[in-house]
N, C-alpha and C positions, 0 to 999 in steps of 0.2 A: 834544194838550195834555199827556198823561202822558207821554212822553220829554222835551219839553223840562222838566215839572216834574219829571224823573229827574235830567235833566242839572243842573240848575241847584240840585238837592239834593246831587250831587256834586261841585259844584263848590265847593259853601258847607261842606262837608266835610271836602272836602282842601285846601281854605283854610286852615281852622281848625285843623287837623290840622298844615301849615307852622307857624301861628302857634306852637303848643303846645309843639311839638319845640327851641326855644328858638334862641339865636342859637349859630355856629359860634365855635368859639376855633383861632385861630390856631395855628400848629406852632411851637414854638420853632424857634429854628435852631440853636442849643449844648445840649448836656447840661445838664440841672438841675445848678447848682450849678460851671457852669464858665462864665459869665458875667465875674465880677471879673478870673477868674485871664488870660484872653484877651485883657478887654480891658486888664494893664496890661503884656502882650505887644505887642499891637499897638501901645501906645504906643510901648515899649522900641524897636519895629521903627524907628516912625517917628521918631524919635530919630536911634539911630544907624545903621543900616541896613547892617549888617555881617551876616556869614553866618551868625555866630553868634548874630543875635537873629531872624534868619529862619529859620532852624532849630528856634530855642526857639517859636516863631510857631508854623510849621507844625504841628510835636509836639504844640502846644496845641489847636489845631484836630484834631488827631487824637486824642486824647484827649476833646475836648467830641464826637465819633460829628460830625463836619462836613468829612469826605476831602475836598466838594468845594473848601471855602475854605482847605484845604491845598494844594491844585492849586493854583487861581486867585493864591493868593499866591508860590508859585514861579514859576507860569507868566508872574508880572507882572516879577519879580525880574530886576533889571540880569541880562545874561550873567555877565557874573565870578562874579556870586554863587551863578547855577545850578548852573556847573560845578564847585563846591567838590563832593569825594565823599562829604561828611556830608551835603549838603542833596541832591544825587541819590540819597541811600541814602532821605533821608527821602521824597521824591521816588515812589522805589518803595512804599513802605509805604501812602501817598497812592493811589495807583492802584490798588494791591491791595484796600483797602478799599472804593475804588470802585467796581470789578468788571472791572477792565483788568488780568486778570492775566500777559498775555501785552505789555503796554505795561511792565508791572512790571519782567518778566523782561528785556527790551532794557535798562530802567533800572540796575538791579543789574549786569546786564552790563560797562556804561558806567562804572560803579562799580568792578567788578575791573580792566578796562582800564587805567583811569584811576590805581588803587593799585600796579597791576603796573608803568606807568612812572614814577611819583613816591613811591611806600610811601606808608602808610598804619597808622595805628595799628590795633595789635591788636584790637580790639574792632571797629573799624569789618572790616575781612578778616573775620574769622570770622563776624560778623554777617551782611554780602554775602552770602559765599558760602553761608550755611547757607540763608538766604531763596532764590539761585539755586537752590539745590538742590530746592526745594522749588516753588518756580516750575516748574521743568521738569518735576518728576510731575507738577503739575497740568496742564501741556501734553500733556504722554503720553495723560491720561486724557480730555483735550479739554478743559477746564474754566478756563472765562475768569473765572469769577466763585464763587469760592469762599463766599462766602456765602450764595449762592443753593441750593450743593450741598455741604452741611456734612458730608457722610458721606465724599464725594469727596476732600474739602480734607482729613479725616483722615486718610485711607488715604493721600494725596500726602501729606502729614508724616511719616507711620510709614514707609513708604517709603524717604524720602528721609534720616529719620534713625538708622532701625535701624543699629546696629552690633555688627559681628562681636567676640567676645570668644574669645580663644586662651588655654587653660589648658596649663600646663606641669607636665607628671608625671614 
């Protein structure tokens, strides 16, 4: 009779103990405070659905800390639209934050490719290629997921963007 009046005092315990601890709240799925601006993006997408508001889309979602509805929205996106080099630039940044930073690095790739036979504005080239660069030390160092190895993903930035300065006397 005292084990089962043991158990059944433990049971009425951690009952009460569930009840006390209160109910769960859900995880947002956007950043606090990037709500409005996303969803009057997604409208804008659904709208006109050009590259340039699938672009602004994705950015959005990468800014609200939500990589993976940056993905999902490219990854849904007509061909034509994927293959523009501003939305595969965006494309990589998406991945990287996700922790695919060697999906990244094929991305930006695809990205110089791609500028190398049609040009590309200046900002997008130097952008590419500096994230490639950067991409690649963190391959060297093995590291797919720079956020997970924040020390890593520095040293693969300093790395990748130190530069040499030559003085003339």
């Amino acid at each position: 009779m005292g084990l089962r009046a043991l158990n059944t005092v433990l049971l009425v315990a951690t009952f009460g103990l569930f009840l006390a601890s209160g109910t769960q709240r859900e995880k947002a799925v956007l950043a606090d405070g990037h709500e409005t601006n996303v969803r009057s993006l997604e409208a804008t997408y659904a709208a006109r659905a050009d590259s340039a508001s699938l672009r602004e889309l994705a950015q959005g979602y990468l800014d609200a800390a939500a990589p993976g509805l940056a993905l999902n929205a490219i990854e849904s996106a007509p061909v034509a639209l994927r293959n523009d080099p501003h939305i595969e630039h965006t494309y990589a940044r998406a991945l990287l934050d996700s922790g695919r930073a060697s999906d990244a690095l094929a991305a930006e790739q695809r990205v110089l490719a791609t500028c190398d036979k049609v040009g590309c504005d200046t900002w997008l080239l130097a952008s590419a290629t500096r994230r490639a660069d950067i991409l690649k030390e963190l391959e060297k160092l093995g590291v797919d997921d720079a956020q997970a190895y924040p020390e890593s993903a520095s040293v693969a930035y300093h790395a990748a963007t130190r530069q040499a300065r030559l003085s003339v006397q």
